[in-house]
PDB file of N, CA, C and O in Angstrom:
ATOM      1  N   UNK A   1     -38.757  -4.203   3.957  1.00  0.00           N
ATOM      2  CA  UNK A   1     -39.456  -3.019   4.341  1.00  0.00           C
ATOM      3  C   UNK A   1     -39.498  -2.853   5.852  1.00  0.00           C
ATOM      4  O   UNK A   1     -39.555  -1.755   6.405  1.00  0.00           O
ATOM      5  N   UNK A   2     -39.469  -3.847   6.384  1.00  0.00           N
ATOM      6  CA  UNK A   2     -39.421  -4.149   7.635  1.00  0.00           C
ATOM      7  C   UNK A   2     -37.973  -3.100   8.393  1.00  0.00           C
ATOM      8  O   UNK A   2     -38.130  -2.397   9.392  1.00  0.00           O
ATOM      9  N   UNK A   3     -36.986  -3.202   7.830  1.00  0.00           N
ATOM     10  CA  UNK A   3     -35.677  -2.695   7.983  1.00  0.00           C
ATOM     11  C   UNK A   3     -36.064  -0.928   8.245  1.00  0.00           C
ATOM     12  O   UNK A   3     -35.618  -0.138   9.077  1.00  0.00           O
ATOM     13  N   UNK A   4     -36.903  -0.782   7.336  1.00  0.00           N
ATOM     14  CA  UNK A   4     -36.483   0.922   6.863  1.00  0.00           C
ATOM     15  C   UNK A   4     -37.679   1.439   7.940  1.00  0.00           C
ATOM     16  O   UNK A   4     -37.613   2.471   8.607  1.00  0.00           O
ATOM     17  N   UNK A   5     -38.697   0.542   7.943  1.00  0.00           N
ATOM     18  CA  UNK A   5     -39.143   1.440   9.168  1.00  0.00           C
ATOM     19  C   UNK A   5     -38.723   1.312  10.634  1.00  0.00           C
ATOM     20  O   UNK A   5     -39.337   1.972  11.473  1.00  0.00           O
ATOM     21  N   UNK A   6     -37.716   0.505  11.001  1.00  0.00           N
ATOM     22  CA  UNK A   6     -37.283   0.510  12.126  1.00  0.00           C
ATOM     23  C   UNK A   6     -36.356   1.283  12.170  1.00  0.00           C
ATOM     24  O   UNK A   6     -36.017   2.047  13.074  1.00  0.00           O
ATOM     25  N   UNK A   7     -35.804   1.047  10.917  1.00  0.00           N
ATOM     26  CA  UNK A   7     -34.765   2.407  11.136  1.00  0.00           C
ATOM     27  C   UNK A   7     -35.086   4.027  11.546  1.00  0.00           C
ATOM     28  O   UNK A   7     -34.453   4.992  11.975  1.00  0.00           O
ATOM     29  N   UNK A   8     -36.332   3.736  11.180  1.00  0.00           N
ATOM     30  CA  UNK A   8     -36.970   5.606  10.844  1.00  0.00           C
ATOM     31  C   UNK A   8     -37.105   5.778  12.623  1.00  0.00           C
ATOM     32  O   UNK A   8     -37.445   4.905  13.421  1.00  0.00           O
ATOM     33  N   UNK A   9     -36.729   7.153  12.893  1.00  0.00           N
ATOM     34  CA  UNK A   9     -37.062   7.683  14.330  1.00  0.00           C
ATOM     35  C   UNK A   9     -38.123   8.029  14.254  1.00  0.00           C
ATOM     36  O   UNK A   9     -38.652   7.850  13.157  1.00  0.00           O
ATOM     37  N   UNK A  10     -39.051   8.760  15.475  1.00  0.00           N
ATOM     38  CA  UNK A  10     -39.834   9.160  15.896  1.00  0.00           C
ATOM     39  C   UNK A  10     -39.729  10.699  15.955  1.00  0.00           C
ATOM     40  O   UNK A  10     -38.869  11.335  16.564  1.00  0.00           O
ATOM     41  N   UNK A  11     -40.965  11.296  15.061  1.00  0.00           N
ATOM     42  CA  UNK A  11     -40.317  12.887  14.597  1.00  0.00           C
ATOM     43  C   UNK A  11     -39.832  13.689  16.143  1.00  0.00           C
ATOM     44  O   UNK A  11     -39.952  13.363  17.323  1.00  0.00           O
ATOM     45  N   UNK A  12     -39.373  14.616  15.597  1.00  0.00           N
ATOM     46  CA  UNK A  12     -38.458  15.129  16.533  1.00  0.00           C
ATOM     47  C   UNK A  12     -39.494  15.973  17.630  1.00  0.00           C
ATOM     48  O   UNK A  12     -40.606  16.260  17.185  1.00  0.00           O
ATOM     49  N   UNK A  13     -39.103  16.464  19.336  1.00  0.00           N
ATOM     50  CA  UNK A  13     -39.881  17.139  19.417  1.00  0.00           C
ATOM     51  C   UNK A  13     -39.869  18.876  19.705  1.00  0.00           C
ATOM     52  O   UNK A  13     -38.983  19.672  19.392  1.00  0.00           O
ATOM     53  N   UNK A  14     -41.035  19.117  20.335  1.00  0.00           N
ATOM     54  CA  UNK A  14     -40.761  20.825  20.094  1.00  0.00           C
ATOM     55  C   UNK A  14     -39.148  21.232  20.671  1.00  0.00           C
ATOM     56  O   UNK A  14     -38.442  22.150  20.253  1.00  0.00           O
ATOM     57  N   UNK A  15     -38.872  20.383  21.604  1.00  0.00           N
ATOM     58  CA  UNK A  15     -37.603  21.043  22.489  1.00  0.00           C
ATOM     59  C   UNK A  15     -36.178  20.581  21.604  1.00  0.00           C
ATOM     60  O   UNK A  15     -35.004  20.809  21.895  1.00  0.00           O
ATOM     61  N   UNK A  16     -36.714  19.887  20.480  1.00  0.00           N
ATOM     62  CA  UNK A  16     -35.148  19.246  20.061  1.00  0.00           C
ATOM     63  C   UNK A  16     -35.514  19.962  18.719  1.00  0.00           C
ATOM     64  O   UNK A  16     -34.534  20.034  17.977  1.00  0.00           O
ATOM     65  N   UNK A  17     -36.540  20.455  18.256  1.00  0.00           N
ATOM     66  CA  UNK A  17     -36.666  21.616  17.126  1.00  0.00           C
ATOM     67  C   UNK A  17     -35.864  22.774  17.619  1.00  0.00           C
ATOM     68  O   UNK A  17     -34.921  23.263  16.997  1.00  0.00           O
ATOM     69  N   UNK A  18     -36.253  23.133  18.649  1.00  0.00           N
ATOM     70  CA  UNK A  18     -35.543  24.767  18.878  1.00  0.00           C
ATOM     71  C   UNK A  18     -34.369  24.749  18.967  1.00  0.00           C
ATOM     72  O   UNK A  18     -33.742  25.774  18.700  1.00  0.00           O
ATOM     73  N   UNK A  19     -33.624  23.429  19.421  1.00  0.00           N
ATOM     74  CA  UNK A  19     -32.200  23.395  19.892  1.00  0.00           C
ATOM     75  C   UNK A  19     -31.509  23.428  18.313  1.00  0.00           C
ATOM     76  O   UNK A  19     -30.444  23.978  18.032  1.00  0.00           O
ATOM     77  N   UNK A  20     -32.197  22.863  17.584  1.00  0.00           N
ATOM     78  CA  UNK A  20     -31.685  22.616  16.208  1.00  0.00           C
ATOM     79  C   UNK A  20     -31.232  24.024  15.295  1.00  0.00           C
ATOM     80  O   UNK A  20     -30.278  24.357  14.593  1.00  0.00           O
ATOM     81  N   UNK A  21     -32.822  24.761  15.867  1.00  0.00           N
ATOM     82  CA  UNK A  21     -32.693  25.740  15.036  1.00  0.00           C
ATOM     83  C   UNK A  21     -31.645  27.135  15.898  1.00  0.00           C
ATOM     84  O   UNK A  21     -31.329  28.281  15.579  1.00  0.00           O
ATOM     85  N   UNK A  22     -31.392  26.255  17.083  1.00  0.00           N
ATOM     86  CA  UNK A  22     -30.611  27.430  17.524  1.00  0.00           C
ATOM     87  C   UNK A  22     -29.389  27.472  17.408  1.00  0.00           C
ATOM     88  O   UNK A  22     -28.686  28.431  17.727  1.00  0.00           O
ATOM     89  N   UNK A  23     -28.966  26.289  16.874  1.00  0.00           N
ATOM     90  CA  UNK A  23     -27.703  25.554  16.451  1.00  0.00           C
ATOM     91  C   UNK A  23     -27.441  26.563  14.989  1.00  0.00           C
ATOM     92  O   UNK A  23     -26.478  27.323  14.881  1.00  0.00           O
ATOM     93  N   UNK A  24     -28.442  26.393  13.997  1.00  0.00           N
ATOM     94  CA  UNK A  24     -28.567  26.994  13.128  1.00  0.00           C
ATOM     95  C   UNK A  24     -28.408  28.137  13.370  1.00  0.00           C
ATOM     96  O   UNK A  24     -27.712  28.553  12.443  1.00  0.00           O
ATOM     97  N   UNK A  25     -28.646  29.070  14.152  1.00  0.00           N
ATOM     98  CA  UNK A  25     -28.686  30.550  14.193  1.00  0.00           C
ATOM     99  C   UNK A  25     -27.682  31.050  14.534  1.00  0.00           C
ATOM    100  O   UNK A  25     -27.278  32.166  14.208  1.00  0.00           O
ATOM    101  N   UNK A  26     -26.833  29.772  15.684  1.00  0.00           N
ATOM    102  CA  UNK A  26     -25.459  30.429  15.858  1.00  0.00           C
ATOM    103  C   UNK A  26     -24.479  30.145  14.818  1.00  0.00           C
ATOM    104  O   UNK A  26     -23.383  30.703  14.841  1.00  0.00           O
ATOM    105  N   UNK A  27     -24.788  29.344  13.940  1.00  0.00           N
ATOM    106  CA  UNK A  27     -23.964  28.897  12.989  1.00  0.00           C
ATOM    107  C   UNK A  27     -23.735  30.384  12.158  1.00  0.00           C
ATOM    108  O   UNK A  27     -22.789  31.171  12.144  1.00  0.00           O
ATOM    109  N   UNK A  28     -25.110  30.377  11.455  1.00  0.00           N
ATOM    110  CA  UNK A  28     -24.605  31.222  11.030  1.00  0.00           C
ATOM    111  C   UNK A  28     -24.552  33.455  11.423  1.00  0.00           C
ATOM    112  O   UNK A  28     -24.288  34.414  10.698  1.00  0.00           O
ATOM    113  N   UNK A  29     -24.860  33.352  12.541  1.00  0.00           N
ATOM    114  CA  UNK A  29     -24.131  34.374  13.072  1.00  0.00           C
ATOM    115  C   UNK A  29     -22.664  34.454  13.010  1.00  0.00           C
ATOM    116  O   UNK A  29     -22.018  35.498  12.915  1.00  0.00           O
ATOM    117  N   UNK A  30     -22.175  33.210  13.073  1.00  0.00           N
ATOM    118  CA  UNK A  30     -20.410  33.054  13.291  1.00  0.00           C
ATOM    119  C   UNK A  30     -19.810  33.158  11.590  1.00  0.00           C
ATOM    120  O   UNK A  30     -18.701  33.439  11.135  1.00  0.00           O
ATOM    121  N   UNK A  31     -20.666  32.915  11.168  1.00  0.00           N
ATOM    122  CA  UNK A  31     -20.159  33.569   9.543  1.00  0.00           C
ATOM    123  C   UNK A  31     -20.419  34.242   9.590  1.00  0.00           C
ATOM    124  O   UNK A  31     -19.381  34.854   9.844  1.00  0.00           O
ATOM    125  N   UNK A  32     -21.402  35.168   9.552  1.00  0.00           N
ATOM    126  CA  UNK A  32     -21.271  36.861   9.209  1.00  0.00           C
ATOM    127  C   UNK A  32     -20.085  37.387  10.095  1.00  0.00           C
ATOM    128  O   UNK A  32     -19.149  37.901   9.483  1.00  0.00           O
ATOM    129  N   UNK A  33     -20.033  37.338  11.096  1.00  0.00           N
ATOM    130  CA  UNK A  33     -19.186  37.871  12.163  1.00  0.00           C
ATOM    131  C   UNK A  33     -17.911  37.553  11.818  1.00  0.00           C
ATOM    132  O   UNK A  33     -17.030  38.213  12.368  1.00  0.00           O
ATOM    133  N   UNK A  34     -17.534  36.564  10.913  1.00  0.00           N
ATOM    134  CA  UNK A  34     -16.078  36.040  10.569  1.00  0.00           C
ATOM    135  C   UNK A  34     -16.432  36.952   8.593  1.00  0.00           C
ATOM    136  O   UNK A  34     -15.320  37.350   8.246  1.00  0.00           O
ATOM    137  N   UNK A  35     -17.020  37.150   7.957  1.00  0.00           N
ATOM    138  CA  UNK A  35     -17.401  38.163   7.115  1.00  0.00           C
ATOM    139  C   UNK A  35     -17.137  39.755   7.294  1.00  0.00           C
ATOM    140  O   UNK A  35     -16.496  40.560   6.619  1.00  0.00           O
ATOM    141  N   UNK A  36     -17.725  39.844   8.211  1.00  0.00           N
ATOM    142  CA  UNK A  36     -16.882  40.747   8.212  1.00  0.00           C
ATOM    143  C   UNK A  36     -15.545  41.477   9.336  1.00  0.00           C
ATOM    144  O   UNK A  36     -15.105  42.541   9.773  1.00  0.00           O
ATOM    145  N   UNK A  37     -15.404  40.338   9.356  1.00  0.00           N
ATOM    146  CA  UNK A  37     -13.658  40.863  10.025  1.00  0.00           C
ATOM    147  C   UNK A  37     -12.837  40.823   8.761  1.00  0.00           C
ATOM    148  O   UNK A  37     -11.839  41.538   8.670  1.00  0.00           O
ATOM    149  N   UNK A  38     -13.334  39.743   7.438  1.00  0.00           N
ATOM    150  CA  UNK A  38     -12.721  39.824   6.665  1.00  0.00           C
ATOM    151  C   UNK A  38     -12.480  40.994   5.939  1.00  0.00           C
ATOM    152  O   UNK A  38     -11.505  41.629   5.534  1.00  0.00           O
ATOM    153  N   UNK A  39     -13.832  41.070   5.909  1.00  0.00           N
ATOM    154  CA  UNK A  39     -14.395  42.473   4.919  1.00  0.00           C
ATOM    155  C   UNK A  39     -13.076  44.034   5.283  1.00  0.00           C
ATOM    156  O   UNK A  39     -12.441  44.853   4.619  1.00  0.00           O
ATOM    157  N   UNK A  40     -13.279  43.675   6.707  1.00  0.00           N
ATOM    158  CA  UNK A  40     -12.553  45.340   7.348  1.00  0.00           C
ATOM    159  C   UNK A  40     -10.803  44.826   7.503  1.00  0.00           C
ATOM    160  O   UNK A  40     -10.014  45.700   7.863  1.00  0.00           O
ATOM    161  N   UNK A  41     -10.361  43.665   7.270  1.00  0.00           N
ATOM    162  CA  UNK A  41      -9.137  43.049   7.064  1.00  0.00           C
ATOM    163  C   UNK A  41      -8.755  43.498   5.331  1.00  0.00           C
ATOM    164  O   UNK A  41      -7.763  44.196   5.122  1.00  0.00           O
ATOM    165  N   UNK A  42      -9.423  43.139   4.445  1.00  0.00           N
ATOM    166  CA  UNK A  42      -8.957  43.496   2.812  1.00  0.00           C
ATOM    167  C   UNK A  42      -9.505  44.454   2.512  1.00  0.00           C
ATOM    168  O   UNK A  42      -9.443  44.581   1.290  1.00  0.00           O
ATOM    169  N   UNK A  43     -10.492  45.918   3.377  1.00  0.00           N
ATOM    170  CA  UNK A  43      -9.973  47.014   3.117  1.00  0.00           C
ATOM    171  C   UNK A  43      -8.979  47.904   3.695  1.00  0.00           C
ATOM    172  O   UNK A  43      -8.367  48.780   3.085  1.00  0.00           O
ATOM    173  N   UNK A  44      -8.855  47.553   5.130  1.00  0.00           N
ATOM    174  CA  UNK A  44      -7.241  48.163   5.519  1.00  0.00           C
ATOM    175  C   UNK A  44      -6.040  47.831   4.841  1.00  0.00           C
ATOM    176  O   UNK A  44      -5.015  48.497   4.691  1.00  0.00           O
ATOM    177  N   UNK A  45      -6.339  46.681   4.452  1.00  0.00           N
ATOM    178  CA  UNK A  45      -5.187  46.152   3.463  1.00  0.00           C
ATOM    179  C   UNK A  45      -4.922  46.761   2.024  1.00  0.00           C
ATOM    180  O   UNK A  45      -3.853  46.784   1.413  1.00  0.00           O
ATOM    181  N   UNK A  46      -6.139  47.241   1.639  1.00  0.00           N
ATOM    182  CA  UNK A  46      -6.475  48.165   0.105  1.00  0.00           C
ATOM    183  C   UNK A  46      -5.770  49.015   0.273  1.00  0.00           C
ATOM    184  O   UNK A  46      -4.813  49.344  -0.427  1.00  0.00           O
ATOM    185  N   UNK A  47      -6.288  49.646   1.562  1.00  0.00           N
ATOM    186  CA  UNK A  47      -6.149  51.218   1.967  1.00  0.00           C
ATOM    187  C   UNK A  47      -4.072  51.568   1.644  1.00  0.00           C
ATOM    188  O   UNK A  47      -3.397  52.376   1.007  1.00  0.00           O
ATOM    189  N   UNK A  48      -3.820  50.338   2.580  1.00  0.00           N
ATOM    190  CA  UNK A  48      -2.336  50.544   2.894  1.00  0.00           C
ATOM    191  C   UNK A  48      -1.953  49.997   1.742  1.00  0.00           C
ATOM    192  O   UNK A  48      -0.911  49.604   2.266  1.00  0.00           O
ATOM    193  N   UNK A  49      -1.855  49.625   0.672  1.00  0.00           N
ATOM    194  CA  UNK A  49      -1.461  49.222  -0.441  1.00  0.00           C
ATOM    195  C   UNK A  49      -1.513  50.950  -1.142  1.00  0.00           C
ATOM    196  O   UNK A  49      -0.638  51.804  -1.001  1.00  0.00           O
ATOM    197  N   UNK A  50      -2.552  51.058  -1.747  1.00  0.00           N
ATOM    198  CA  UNK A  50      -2.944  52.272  -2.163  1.00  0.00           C
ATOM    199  C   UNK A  50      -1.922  53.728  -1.384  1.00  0.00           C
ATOM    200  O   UNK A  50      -1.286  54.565  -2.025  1.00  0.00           O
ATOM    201  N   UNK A  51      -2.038  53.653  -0.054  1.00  0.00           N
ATOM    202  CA  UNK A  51      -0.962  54.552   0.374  1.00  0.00           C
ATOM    203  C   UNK A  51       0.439  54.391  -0.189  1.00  0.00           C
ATOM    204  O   UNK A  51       1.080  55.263  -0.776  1.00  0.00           O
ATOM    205  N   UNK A  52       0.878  52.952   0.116  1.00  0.00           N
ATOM    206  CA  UNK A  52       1.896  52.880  -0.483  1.00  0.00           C
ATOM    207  C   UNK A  52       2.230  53.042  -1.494  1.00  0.00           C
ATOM    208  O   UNK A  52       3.367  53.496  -1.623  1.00  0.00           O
ATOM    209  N   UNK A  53       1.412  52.756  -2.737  1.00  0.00           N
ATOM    210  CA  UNK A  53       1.851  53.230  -3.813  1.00  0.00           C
ATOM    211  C   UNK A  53       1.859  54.301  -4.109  1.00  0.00           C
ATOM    212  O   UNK A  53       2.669  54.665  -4.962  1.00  0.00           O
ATOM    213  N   UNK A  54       1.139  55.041  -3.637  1.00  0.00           N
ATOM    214  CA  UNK A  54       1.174  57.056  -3.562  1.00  0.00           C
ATOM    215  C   UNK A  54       2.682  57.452  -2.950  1.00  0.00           C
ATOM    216  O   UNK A  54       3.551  58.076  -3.558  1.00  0.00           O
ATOM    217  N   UNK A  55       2.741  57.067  -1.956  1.00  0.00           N
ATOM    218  CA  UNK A  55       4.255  57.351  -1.317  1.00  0.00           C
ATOM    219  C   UNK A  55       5.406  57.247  -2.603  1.00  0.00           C
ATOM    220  O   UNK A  55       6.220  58.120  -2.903  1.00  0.00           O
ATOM    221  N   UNK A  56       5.253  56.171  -3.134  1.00  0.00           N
ATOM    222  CA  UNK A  56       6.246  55.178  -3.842  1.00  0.00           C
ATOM    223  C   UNK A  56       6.272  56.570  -5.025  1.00  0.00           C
ATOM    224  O   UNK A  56       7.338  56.794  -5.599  1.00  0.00           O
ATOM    225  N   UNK A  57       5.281  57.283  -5.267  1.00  0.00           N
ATOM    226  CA  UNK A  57       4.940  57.833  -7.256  1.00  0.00           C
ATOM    227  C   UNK A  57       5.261  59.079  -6.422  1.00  0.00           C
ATOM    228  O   UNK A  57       5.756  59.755  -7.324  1.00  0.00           O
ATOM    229  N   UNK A  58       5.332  59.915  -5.252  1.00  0.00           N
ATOM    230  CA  UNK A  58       5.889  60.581  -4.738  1.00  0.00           C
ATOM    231  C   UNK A  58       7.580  60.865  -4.694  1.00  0.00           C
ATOM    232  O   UNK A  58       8.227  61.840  -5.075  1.00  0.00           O
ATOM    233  N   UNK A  59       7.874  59.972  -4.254  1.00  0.00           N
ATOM    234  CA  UNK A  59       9.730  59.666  -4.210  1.00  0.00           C
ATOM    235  C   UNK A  59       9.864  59.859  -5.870  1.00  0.00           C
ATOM    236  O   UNK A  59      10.386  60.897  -6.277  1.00  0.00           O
ATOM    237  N   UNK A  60       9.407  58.891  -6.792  1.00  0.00           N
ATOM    238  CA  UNK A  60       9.721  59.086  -8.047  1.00  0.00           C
ATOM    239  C   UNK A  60       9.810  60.034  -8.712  1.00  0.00           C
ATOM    240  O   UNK A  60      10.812  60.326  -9.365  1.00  0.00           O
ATOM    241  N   UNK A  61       8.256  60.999  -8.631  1.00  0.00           N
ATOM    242  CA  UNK A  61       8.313  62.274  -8.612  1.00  0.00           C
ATOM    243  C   UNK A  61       9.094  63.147  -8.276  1.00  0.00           C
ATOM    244  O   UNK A  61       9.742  63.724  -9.150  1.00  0.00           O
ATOM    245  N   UNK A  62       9.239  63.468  -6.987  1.00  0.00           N
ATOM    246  CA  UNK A  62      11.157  63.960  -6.833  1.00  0.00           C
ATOM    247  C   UNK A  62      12.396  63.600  -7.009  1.00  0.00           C
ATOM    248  O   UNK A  62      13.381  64.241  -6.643  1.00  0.00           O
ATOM    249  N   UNK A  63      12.387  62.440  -7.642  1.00  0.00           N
ATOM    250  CA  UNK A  63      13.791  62.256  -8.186  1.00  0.00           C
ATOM    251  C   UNK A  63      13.618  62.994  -9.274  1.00  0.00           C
ATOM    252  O   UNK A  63      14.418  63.915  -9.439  1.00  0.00           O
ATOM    253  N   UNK A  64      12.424  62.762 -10.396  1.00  0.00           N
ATOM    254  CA  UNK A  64      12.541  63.269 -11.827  1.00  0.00           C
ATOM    255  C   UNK A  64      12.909  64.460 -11.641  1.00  0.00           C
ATOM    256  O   UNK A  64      14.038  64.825 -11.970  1.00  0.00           O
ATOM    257  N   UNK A  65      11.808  65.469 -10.948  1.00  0.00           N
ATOM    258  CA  UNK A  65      12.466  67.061 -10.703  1.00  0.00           C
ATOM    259  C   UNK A  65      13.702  67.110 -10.493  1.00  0.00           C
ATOM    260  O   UNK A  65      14.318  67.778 -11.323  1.00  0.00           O
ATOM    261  N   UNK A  66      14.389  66.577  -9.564  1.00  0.00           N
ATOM    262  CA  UNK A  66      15.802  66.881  -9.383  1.00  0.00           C
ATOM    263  C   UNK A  66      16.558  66.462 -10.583  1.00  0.00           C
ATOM    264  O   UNK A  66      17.508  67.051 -11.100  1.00  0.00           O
ATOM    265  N   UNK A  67      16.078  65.518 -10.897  1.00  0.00           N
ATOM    266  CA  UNK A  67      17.396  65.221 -12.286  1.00  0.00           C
ATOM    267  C   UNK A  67      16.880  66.219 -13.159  1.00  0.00           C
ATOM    268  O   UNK A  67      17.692  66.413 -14.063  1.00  0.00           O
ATOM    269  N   UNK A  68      15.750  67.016 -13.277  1.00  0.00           N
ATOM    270  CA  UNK A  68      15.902  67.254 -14.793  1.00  0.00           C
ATOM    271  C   UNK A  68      16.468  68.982 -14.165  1.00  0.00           C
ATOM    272  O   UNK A  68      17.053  69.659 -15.010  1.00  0.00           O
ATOM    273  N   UNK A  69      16.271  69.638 -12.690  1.00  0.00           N
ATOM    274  CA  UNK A  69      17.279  70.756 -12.350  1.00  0.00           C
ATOM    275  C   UNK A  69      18.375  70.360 -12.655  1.00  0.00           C
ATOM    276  O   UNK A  69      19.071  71.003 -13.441  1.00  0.00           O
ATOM    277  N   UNK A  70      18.786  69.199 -12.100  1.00  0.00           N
ATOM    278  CA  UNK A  70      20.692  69.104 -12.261  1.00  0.00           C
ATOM    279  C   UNK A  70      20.915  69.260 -13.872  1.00  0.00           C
ATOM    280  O   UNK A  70      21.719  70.057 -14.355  1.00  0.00           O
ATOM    281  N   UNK A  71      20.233  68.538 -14.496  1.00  0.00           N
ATOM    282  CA  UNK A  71      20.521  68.782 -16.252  1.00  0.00           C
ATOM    283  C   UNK A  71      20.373  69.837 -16.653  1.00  0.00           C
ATOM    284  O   UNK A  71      21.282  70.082 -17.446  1.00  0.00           O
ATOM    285  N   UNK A  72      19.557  70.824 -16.526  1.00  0.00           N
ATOM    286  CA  UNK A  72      19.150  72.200 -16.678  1.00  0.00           C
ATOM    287  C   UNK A  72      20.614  72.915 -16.425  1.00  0.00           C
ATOM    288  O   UNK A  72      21.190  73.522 -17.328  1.00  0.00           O
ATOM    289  N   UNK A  73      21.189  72.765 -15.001  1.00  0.00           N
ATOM    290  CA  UNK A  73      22.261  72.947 -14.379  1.00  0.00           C
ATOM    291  C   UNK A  73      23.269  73.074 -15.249  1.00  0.00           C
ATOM    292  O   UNK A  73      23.908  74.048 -15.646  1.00  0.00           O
ATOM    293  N   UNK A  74      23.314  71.667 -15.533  1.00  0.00           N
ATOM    294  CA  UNK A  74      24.818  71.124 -16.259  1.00  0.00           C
ATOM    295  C   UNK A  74      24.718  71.796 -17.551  1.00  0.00           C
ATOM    296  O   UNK A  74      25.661  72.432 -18.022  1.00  0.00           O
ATOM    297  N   UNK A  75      23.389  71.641 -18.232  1.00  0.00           N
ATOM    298  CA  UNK A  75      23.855  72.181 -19.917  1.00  0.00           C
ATOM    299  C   UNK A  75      22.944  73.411 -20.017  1.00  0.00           C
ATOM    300  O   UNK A  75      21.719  73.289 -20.014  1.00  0.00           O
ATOM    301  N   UNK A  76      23.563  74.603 -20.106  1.00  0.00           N
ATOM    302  CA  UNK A  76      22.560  75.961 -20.370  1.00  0.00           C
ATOM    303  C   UNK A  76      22.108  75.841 -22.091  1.00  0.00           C
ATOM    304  O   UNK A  76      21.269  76.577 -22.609  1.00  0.00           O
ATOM    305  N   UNK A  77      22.705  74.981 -22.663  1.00  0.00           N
ATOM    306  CA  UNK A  77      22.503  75.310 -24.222  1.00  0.00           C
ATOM    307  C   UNK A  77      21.284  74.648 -24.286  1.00  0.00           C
ATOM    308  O   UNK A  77      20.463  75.328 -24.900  1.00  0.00           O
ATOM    309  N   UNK A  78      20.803  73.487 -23.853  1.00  0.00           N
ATOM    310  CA  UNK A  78      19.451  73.214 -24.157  1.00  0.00           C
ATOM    311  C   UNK A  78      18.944  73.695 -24.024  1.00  0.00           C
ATOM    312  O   UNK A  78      18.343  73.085 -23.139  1.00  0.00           O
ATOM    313  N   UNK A  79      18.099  75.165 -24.213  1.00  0.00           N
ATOM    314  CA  UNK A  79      17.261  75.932 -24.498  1.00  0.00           C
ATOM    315  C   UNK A  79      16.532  76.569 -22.861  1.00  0.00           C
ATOM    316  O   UNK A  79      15.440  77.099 -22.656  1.00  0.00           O
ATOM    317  N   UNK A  80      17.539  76.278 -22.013  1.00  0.00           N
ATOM    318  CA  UNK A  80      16.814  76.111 -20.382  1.00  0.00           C
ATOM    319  C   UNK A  80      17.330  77.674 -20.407  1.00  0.00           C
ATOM    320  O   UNK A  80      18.083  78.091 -21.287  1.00  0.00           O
ATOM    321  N   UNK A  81      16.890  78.389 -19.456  1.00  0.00           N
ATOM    322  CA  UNK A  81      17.417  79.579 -18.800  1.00  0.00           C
ATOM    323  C   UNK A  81      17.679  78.756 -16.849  1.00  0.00           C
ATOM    324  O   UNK A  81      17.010  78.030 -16.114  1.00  0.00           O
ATOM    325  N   UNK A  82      19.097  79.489 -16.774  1.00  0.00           N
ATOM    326  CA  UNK A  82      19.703  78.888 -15.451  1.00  0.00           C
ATOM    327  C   UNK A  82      19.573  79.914 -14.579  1.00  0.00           C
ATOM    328  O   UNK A  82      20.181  80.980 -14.672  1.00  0.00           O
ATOM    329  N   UNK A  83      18.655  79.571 -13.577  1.00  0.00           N
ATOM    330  CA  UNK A  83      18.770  80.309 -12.164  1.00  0.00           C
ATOM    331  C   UNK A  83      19.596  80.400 -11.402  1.00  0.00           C
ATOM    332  O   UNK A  83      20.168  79.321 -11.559  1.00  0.00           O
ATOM    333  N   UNK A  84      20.186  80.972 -10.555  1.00  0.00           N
ATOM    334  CA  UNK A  84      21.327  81.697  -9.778  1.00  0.00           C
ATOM    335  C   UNK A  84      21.324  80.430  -8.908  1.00  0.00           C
ATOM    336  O   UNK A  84      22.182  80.470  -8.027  1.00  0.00           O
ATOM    337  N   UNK A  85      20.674  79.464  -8.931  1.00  0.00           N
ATOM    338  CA  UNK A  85      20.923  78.430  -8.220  1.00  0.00           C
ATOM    339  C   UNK A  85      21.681  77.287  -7.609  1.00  0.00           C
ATOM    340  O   UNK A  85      21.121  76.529  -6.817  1.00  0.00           O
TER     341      UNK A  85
END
């Protein structure tokens, strides 16, 4: 028993409380602050995903129109009426 109380310190005092807790405060300020860089990092990243795939269903979109004019084009018997086009 002798051991464990020599081991034990002497409680801490007011000036090594505040340092502690200021340790603490910057700690976690530096996570939120690293929170949200993330935060505004994987929604620009949403954002530009999402654009891109709009772009992408765009292009597709005008290919279909054009192929289904050129077919229109090519065969008048399928029931199409052909513009002077």
């Amino acid at each position: 028993m002798d051991a464990l109380q020599k081991t034990e310190s002497a409680p801490p005092t007011p000036e090594q409380l505040l340092k502690l807790l200021d340790i603490q405060l910057e700690r976690e300020r530096s996570k939120r602050a690293n929170k949200g860089r993330n935060r505004a990092t994987f929604l620009v990243t949403g954002l530009v995903v999402i654009l891109a795939a709009a772009a992408i269903a765009v292009v597709v979109a005008q290919q279909m129109v054009a192929e289904l004019r050129d077919h229109a084009k090519i065969s008048p018997d399928a029931g199409l009426i052909e513009n002077g086009r």
